[in-house]
C-alpha positions as CSV (number, residue, x, y, z in Angstrom):
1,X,5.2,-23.5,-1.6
2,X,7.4,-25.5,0.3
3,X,8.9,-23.9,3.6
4,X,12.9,-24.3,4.2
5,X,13.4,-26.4,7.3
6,X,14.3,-23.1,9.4
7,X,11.4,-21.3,9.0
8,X,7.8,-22.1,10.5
9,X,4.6,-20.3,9.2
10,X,1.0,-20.3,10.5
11,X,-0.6,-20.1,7.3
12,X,-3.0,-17.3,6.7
13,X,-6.6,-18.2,5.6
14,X,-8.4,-15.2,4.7
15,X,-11.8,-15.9,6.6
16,X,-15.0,-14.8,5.3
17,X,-16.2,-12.3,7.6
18,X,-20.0,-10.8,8.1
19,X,-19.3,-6.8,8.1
20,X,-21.4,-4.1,8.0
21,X,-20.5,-1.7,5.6
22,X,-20.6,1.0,8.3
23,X,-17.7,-0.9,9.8
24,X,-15.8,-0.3,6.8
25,X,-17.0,3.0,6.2
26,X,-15.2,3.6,10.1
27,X,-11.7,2.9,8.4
28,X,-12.8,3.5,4.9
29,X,-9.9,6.3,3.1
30,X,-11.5,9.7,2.7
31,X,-9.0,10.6,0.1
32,X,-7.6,9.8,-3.1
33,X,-3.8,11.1,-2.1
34,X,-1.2,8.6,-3.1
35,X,2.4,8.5,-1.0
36,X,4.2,8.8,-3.8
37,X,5.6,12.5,-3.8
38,X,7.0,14.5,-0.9
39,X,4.0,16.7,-0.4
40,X,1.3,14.2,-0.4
41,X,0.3,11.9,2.7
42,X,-3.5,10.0,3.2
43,X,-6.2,11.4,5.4
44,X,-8.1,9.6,7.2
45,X,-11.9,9.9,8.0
46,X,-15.4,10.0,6.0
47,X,-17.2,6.9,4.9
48,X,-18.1,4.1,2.6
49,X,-20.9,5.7,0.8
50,X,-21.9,3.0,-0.5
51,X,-25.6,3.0,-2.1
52,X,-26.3,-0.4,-1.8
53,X,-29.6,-2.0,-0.9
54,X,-28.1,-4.7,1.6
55,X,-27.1,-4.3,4.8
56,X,-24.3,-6.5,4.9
57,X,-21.4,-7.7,2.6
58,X,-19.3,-10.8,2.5
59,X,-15.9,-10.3,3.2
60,X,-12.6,-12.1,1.9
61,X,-10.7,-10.5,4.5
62,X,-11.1,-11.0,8.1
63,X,-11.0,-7.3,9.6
64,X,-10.6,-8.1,13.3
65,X,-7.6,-8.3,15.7
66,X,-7.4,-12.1,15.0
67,X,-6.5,-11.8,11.6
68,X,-3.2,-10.6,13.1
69,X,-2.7,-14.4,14.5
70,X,-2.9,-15.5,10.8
71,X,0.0,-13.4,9.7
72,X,3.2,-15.5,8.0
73,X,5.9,-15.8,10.5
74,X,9.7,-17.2,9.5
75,X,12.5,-17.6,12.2
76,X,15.6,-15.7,12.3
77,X,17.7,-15.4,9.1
78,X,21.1,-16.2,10.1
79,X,23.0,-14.1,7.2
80,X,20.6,-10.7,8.3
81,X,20.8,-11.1,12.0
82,X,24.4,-11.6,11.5
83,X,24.8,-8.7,8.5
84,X,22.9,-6.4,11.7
85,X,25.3,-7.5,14.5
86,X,28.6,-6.2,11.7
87,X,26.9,-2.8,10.9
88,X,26.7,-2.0,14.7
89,X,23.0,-1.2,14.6
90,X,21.8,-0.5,17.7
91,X,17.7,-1.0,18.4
92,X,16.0,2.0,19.8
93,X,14.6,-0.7,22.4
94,X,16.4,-3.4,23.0
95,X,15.9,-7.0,21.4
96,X,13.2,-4.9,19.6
97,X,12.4,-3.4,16.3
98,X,10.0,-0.3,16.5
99,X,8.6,0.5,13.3
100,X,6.5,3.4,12.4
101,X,2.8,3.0,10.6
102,X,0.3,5.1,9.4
103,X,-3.3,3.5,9.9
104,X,-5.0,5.2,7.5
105,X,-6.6,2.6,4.5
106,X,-6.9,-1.0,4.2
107,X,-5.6,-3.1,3.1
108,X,-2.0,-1.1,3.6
109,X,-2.0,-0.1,7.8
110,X,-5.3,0.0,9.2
111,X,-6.8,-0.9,12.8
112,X,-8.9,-3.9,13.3
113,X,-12.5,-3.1,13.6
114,X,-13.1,-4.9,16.8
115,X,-10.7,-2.9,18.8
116,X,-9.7,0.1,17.1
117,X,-6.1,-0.7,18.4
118,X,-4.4,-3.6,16.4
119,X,-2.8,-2.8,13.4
120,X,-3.6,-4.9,10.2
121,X,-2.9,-4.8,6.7
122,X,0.0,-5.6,4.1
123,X,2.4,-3.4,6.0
124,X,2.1,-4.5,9.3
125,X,2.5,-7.9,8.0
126,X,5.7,-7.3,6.3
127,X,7.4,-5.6,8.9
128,X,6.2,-8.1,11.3
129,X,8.2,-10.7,9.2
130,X,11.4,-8.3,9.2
131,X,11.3,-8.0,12.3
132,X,11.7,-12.3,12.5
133,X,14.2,-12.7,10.2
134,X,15.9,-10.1,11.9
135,X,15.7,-12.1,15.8
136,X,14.0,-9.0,16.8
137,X,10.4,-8.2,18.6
138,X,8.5,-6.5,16.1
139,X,7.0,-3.0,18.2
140,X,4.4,-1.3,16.1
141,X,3.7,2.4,16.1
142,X,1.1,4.5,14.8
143,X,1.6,7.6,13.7
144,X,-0.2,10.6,11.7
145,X,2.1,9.9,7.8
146,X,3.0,13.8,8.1
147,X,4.9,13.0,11.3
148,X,6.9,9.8,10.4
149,X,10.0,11.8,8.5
150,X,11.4,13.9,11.9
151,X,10.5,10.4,13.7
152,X,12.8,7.9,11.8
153,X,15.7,10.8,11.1
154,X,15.5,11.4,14.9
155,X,15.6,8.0,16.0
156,X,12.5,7.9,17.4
157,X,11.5,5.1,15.1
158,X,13.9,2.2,13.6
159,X,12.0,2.1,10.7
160,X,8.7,3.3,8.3
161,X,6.4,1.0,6.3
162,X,4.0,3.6,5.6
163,X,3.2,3.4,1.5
164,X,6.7,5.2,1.0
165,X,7.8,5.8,-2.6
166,X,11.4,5.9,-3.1
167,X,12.2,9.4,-4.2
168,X,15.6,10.8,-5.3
169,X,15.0,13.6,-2.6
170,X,13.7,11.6,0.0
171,X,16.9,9.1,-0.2
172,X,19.1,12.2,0.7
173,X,17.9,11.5,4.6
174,X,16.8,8.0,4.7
175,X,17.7,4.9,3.0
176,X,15.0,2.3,1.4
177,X,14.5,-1.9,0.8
178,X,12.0,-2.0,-1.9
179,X,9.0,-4.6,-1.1
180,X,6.3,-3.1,-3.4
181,X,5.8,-1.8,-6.7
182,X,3.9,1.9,-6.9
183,X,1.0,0.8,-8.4
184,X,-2.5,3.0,-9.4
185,X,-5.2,1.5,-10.6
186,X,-8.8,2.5,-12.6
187,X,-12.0,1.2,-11.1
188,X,-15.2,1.3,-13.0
189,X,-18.5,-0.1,-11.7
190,X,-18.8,-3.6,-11.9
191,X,-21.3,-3.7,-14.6
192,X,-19.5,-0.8,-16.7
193,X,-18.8,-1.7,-19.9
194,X,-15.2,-0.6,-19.7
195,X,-13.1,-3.9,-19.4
196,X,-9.8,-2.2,-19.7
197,X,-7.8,1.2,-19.3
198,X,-4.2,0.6,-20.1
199,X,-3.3,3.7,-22.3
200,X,-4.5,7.4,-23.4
201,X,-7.0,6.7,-25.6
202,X,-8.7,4.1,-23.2
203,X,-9.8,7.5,-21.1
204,X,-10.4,9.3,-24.1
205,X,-14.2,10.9,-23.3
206,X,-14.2,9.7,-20.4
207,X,-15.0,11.2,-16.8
208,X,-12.7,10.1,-14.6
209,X,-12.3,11.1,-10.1
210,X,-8.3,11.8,-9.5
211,X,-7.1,13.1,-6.4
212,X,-5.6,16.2,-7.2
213,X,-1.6,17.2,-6.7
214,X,-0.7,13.0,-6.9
215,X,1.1,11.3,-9.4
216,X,-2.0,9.8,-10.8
217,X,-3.4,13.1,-11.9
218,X,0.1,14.0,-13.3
219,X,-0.4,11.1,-15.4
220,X,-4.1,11.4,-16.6
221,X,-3.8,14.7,-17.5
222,X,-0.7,13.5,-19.9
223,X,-3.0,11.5,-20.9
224,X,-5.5,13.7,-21.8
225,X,-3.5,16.5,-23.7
226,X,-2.1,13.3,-25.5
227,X,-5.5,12.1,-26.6
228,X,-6.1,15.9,-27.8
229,X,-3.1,16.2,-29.9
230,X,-4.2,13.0,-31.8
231,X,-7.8,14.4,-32.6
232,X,-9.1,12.3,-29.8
233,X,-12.1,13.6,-27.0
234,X,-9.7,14.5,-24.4
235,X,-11.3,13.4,-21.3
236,X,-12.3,15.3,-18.2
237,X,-10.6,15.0,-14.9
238,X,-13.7,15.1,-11.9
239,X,-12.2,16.1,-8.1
240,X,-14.5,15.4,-5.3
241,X,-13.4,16.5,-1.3
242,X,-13.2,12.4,0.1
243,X,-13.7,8.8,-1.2
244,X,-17.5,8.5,-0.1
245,X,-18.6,11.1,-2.9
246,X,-15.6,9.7,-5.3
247,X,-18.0,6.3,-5.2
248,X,-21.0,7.8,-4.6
249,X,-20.5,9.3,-8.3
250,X,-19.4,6.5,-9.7
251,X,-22.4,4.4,-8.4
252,X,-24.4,6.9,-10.1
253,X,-23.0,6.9,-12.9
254,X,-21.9,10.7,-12.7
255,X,-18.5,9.6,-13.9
256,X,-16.9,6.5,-15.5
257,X,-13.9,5.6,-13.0
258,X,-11.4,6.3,-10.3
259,X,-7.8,6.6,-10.9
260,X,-6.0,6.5,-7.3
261,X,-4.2,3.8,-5.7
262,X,-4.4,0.3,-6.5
263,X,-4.3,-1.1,-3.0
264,X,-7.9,0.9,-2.4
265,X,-9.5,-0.4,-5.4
266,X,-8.4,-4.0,-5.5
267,X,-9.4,-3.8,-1.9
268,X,-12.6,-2.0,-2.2
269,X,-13.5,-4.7,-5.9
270,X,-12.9,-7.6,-3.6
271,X,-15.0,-6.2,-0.3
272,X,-18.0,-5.3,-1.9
273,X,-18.0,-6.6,-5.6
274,X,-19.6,-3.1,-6.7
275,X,-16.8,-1.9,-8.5
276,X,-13.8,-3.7,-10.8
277,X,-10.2,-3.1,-11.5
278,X,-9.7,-3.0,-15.3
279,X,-6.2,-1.4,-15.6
280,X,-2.9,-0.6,-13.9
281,X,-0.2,1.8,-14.1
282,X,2.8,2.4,-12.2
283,X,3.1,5.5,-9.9
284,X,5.9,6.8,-11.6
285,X,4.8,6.6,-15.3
286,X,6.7,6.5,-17.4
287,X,9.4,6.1,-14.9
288,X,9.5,2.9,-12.5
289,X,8.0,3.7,-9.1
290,X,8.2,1.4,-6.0
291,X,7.8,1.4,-2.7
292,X,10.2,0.8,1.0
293,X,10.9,0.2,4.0
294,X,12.6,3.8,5.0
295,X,15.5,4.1,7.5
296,X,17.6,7.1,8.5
297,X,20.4,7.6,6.3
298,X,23.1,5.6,6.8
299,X,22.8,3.7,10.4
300,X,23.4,0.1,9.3
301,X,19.9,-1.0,9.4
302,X,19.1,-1.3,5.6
303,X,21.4,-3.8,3.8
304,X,20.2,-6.3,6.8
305,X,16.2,-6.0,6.0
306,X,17.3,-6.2,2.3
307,X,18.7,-9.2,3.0
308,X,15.2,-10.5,4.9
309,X,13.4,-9.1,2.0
310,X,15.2,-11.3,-0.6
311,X,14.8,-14.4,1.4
312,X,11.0,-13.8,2.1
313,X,11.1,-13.4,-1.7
314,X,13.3,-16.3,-2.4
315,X,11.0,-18.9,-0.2
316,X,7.6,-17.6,-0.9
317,X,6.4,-15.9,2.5
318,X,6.2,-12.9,0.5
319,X,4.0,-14.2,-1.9
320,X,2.0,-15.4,0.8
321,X,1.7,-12.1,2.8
322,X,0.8,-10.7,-0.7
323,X,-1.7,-12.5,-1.2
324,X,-3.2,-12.0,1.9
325,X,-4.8,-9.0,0.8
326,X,-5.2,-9.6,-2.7
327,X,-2.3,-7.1,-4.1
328,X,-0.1,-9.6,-6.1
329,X,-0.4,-7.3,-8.8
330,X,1.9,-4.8,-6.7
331,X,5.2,-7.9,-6.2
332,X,8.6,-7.2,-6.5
333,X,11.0,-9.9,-7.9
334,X,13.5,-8.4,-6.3
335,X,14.3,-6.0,-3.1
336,X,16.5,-3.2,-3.8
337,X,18.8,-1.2,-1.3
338,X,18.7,2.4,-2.5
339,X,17.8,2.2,-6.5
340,X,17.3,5.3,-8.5
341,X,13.7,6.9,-7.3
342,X,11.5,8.9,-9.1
343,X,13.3,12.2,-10.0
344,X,13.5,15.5,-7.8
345,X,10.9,18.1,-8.3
């Protein structure tokens, strides 16, 4: 990737990293709740579970506050820090762009494990490199995903980059800048002999752990009545209280996969190589689901980060910061101010 003459990047390696598994069992997702629907929000807590005889894992990532060093940085983009200046934007600190995060799961917002303060992932990452090509100081919040709504309406908060789906209800307060497709994914153990799940009669007799109320069990359980109407073994959906017992069964063998998000299981494949990603969906199936960068309705900020967006898109950087945590299977080609989002209850 060649880098335009105005930007400069620190390239980020992802180091290998010696981690204790009860290190990641400390910011390990207890739940299997997508962000995809108004209700729904992640909950953080529980463990790993893992099962595993070693004591250690080797890591792609690097999970401590110096991975932050490594994110991709540009300069300012002239057209978006003069597009901000025209819409009369004003900063809720000055020179500064505050942006709300939920650290809930890696690889999406989480906090380092050596400090249980600085905020990593995909997210943070992104809106760091907003906040560039915007000529502003990027000011990170975290905050419980319930609470971010009240806090970007009120101005409490420029911004979210929280795992927000674009929703048709949701774009009657705030305004979005697509930088992710909604993705969910099915994991299987890494030995299974399940090498894909693309379609109904993939799951067909199959016991499967879906978080219940999120878009993925909407969709399994379509899947299911679909697979009975065509003669088929149904399937059985399996609900278990946190992650840990989710891959506790599926260690076991006590079910065949997981259906949640995709950023926990590519993460979770790639960390521990006990478990494999052998299909993807979109959240909104059979509609198109993606996720934004939330503003309040209307204050000027969102054509100007769509604009940074499409140039981090345009150059590369966003491949980069993609790839980063191993979710190029959630790109965008293309960042979108306000498109249609999924449909209202």
């Amino acid at each position: 990737m060649n880098t335009p003459p105005n930007q400069t990047r620190t390239a980020g390696t992802r180091s290998a990293a010696k981690i204790a598994l009860a290190s990641l069992a400390a910011i390990a997702l207890a739940g299997l709740t997508a962000c995809s629907t108004a209700s729904s929000s992640a909950v953080p807590g529980g463990s790993d579970g893992s099962s595993s005889d070693s004591a250690t894992a080797e890591s792609p990532f690097d999970l401590s506050s110096a991975n932050a060093e490594g994110r991709p940085r540009i300069d300012p983009i002239p057209e978006a820090v003069a597009a901000l200046e025209a819409s009369g934007f004003e900063p809720i600190q000055e020179g500064k762009l505050t942006i709300a995060h939920s650290a809930y799961e890696p690889p999406l917002g989480f906090l380092a494990e050596d400090d249980n303060r600085t905020l990593l992932g995909i997210e943070p990452d992104i809106a760091q490199l907003v906040a560039d090509g915007l000529g502003l100081e990027y000011t990170p919040e975290n905050v419980a995903w319930a609470d971010w709504p009240l806090g970007v309406e009120s101005g409490k908060y420029d911004a979210v980059i929280s795992n927000v789906t674009v929703t048709e209800e949701r774009k009657d307060l705030f305004d979005f800048a697509t930088h992710r497709d909604d993705v969910v994914a099915f994991a299987v153990k890494a030995d299974s002999d399940i090498d894909s799940i693309t379609e109904a009669k993939d799951v067909s007799g199959l016991k499967v752990v879906v978080g219940s109320g999120t878009n993925q069990e909407k969709i399994l359980l379509g899947w299911f009545e679909e697979n009975e109407k065509n003669g088929l073994p149904p399937g059985e959906p399996v609900y278990y209280e946190d992650n840990a017992a989710s891959q506790l069964a599926l260690a076991s063998g006590r079910v065949d996969a997981i259906f949640g998000p995709n950023p926990t299981a590519a993460f979770a494949a790639a960390l521990t190589g006990e478990s494999k990603v052998v299909g993807t969906v979109n959240g909104g199936f059979p509609a198109n689901a993606q996720i934004g960068v939330a503003t309040a309705k209307g204050n000027g900020l969102i054509d100007a980060v769509g604009i940074v967006l499409n140039e981090l898109i345009e150059t590369g950087v966003y491949d980069e910061a993609l790839e980063r945590w191993d979710l190029q299977d959630e790109a965008v080609s293309e960042s979108l101010v306000n498109p249609p989002g999924l449909p209202r209850p």
